[in-house]
C-alpha positions as CSV (number, residue, x, y, z in Angstrom):
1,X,27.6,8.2,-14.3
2,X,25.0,5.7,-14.9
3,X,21.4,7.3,-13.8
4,X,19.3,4.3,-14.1
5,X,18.5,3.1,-10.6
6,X,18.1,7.0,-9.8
7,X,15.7,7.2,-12.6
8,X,13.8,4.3,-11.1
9,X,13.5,5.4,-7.4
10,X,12.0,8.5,-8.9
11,X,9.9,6.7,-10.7
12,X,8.8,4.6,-7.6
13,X,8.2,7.6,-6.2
14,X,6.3,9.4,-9.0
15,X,3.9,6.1,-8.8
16,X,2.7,6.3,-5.3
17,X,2.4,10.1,-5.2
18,X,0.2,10.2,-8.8
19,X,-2.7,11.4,-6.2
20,X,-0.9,14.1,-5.1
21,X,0.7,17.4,-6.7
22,X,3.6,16.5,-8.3
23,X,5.9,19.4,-9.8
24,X,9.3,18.8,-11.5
25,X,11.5,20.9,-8.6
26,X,9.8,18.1,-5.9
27,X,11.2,15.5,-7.9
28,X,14.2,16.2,-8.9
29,X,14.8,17.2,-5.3
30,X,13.8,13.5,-4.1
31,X,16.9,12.8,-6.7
32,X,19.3,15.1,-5.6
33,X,19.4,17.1,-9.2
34,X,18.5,20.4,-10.5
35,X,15.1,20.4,-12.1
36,X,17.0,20.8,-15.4
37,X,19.8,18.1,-14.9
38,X,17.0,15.7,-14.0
39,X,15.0,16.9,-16.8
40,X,17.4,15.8,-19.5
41,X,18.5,12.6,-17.7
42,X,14.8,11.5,-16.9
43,X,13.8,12.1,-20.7
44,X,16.9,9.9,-21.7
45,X,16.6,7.1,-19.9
46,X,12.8,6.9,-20.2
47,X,11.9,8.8,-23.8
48,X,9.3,11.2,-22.5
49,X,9.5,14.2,-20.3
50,X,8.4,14.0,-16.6
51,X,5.1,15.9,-17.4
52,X,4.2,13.5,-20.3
53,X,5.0,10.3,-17.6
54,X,3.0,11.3,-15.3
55,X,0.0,12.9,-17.5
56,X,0.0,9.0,-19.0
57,X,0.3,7.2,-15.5
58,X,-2.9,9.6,-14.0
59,X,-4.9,8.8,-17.4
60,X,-3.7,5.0,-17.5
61,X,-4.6,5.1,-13.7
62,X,-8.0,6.7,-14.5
63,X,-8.9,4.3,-16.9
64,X,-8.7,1.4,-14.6
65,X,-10.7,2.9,-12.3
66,X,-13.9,-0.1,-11.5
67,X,-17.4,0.8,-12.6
68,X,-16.3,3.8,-15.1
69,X,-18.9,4.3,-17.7
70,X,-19.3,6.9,-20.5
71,X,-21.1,9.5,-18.8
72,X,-18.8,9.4,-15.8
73,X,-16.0,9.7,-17.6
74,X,-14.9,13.6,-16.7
75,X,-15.5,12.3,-13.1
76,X,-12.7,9.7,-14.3
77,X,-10.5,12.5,-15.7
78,X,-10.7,14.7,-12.6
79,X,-9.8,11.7,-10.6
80,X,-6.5,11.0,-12.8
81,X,-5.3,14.5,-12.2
82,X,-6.6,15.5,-15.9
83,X,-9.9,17.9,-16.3
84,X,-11.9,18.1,-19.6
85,X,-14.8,20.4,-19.3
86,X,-17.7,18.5,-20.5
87,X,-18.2,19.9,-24.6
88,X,-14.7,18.3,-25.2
89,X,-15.8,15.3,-24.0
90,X,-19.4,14.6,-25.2
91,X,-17.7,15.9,-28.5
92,X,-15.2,13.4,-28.6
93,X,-11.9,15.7,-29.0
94,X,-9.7,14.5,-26.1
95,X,-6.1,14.8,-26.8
96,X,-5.6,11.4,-27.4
């Protein structure tokens, strides 16, 4: 079976819901698969898990935000889905 336009309606989907909670058993429901079926065909056809595509598309999303400056950058990180309590950030060690 070929999952590749099944992969990108989920994908579609995954995009305009990054504001909302997202959980692996929600999307792979929208698809019509067990969480673990979809699991392995999602990572691949794409080459990351679920998790790790949407923790990039809420920090990719954040990042775009207009008028983000240093200090408002945990503001930015909440925003994206992602919270980094403020010593990590003022100290520089985010994960990526």
């Amino acid at each position: 079976m070929r999952y590749s336009p099944i992969i990108q309606k989920t994908i579609e989907y995954i995009e305009n819901s990054l504001q909302d909670e997202l959980s692996l058993e929600n999307i792979a429901r929208f698809a019509g698969f067990s969480k673990f079926h979809y699991h392995r065909i999602f990572q691949k056809e794409v080459g990351v898990t679920v998790s790790e595509y949407i923790r990039y598309r809420r920090i990719a999303n954040a990042a775009n935000l207009p008028g983000i400056r240093i200090p408002e950058i945990r503001h930015c990180r909440i925003q994206g889905g992602i919270c980094y309590d403020d010593a990590a950030i003022q100290g520089g060690k985010l994960p990526w």
